[in-house]
TORPA-4810 file (N, C-alpha, C, O; in nm, 3 decimals):
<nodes>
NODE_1_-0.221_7.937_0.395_-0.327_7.837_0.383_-0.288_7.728_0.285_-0.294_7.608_0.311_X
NODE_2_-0.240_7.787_0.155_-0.164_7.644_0.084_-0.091_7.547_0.139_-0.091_7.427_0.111_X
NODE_3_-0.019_7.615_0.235_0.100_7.537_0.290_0.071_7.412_0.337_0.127_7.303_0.323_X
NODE_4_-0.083_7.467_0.430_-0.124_7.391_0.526_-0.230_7.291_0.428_-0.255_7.190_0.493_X
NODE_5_-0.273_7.290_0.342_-0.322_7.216_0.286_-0.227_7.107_0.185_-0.264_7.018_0.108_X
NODE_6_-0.099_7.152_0.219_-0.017_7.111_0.106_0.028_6.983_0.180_0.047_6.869_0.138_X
NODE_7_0.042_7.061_0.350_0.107_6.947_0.414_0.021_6.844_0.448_0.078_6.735_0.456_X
NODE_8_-0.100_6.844_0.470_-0.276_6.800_0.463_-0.253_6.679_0.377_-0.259_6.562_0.417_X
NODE_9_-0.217_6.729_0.219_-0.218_6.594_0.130_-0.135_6.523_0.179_-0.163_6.407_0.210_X
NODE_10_0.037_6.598_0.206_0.112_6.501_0.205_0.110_6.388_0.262_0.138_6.277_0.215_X
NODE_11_0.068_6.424_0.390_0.055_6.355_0.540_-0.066_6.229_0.471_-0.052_6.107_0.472_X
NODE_12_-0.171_6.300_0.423_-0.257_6.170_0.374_-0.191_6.043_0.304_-0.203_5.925_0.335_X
NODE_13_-0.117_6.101_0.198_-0.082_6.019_0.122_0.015_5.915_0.159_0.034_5.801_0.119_X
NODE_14_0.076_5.993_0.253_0.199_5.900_0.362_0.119_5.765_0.459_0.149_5.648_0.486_X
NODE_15_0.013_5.852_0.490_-0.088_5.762_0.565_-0.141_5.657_0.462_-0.085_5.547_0.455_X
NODE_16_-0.219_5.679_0.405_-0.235_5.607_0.268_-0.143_5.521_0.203_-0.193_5.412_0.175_X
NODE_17_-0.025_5.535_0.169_0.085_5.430_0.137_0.147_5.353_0.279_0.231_5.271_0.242_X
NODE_18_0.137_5.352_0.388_0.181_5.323_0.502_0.062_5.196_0.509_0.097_5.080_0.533_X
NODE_19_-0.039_5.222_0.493_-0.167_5.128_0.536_-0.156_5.024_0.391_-0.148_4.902_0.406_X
NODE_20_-0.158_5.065_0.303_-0.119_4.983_0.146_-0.035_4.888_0.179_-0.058_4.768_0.162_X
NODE_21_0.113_4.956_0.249_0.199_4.874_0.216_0.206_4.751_0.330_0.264_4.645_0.310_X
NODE_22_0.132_4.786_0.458_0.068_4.685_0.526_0.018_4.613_0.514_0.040_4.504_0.565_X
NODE_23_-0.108_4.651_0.412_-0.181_4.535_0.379_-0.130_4.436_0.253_-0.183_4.330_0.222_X
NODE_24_-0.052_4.479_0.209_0.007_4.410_0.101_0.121_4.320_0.192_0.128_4.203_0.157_X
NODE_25_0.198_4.355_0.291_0.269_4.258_0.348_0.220_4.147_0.461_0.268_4.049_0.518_X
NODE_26_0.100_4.219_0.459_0.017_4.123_0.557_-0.098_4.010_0.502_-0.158_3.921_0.562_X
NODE_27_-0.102_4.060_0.340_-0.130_3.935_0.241_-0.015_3.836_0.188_-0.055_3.723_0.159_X
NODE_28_0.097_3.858_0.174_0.228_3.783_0.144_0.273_3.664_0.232_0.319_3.552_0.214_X
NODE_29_0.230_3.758_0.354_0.265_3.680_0.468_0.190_3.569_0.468_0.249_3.462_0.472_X
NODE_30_0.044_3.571_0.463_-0.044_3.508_0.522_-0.062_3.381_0.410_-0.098_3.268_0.442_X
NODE_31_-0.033_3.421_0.286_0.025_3.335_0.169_0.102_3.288_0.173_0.107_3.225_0.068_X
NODE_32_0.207_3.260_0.247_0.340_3.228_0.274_0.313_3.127_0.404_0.344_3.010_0.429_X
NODE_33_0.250_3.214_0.463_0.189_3.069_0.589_0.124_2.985_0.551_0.150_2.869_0.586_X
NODE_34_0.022_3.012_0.471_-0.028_2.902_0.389_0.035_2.757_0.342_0.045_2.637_0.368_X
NODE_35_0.073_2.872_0.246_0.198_2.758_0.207_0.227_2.648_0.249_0.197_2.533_0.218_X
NODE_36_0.322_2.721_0.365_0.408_2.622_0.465_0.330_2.549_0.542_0.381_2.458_0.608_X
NODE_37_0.215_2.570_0.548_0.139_2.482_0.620_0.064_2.392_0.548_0.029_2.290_0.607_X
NODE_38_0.026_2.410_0.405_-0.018_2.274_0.342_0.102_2.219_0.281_0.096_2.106_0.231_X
NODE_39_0.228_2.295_0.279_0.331_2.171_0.240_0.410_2.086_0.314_0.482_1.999_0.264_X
NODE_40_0.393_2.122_0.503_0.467_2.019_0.635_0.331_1.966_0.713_0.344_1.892_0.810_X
NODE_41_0.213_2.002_0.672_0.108_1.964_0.753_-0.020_1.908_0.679_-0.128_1.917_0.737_X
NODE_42_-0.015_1.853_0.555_-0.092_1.863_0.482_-0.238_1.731_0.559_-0.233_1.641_0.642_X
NODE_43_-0.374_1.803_0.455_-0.468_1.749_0.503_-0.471_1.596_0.470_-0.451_1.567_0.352_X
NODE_44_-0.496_1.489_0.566_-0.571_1.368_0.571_-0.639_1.324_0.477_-0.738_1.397_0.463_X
NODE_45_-0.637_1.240_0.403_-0.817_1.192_0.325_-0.855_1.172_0.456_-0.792_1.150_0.560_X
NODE_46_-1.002_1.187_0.421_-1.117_1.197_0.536_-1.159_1.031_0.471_-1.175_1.005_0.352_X
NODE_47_-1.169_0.950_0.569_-1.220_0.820_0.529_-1.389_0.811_0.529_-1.457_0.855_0.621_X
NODE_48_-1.429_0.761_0.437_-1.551_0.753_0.396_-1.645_0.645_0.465_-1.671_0.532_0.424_X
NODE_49_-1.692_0.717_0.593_-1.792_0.654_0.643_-1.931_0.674_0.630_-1.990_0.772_0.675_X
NODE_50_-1.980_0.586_0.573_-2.123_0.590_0.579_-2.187_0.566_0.697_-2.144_0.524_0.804_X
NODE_51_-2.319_0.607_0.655_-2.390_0.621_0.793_-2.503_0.522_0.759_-2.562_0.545_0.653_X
NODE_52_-2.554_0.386_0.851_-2.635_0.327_0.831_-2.733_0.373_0.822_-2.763_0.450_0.914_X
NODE_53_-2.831_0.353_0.714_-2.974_0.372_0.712_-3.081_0.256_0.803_-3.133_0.166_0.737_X
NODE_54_-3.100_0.261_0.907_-3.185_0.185_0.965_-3.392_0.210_0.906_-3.473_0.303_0.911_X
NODE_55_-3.393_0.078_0.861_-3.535_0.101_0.756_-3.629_-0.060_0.877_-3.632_-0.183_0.880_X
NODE_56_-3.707_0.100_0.980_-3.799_0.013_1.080_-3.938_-0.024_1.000_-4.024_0.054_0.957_X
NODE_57_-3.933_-0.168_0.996_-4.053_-0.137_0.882_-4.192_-0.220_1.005_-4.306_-0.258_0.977_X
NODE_58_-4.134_-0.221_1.114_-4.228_-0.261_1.295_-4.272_-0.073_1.314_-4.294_-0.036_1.429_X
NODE_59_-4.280_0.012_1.221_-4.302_0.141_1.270_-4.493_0.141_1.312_-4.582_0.108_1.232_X
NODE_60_-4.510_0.179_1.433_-4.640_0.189_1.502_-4.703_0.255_1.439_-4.669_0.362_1.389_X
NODE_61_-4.835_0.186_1.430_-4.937_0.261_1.339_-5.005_0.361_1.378_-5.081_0.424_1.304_X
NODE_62_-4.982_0.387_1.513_-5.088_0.497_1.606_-4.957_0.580_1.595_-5.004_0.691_1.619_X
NODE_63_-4.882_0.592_1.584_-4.743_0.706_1.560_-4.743_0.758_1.410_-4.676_0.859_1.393_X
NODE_64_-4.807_0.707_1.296_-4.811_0.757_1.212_-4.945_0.808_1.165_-4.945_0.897_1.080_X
NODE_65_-5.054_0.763_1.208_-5.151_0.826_1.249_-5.186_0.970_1.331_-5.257_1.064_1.293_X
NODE_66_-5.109_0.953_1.456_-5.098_1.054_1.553_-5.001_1.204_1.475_-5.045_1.319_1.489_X
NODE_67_-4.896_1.181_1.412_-4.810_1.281_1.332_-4.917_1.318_1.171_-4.905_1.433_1.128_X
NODE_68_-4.997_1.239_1.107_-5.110_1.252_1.005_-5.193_1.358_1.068_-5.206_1.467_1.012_X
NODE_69_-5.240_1.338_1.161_-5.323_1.432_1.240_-5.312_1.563_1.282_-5.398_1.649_1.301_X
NODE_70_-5.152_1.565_1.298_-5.146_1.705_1.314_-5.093_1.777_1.217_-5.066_1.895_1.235_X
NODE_71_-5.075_1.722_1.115_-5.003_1.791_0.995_-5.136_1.831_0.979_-5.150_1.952_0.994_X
NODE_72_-5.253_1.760_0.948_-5.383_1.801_0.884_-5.438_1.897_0.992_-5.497_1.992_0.942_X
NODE_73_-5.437_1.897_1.088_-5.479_2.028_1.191_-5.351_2.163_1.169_-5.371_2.276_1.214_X
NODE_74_-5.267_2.137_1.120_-5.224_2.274_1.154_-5.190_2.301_0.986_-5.144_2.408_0.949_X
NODE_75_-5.213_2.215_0.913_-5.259_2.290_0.758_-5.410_2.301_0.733_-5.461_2.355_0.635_X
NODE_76_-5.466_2.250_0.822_-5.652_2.339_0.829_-5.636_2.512_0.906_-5.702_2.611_0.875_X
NODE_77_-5.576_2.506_0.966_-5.537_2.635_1.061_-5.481_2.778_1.022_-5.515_2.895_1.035_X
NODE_78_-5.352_2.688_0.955_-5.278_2.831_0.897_-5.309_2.792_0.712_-5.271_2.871_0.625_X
</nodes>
């Protein structure tokens, strides 16, 4: 029964350093791609476009009336 428990750990631990050492080369890597990719591909400035503010000041008075109205009906409600 020792034996078999002996070989139990081993096997874990083999499993266990096998998956470690994966994930540790599969972080290196992925750091390494990195890399190489912001140092032959690097990002753009993003050019700074604004976005016009259009200020309708012809806004219909029965449209702001009509949206008044229902704010006040459905904060009488709930």
């Amino acid at each position: 029964m020792t034996e078999l428990m002996s070989s139990g750990i081993e096997l874990m631990f083999a499993g266990m350093g096998i998956v470690f050492l994966f994930l540790t080369m599969l972080v290196i890597v992925i750091n390494v791609m990195s890399n190489l990719i912001q140092r032959y591909f690097p990002e753009e400035p993003v050019a700074n476009i604004s976005i016009p503010v259009v200020k309708n000041s012809a806004t219909d008075k029965s449209h702001i009336a009509a949206i008044t109205a229902a704010i006040h009906q459905y904060r009488s409600t709930h």
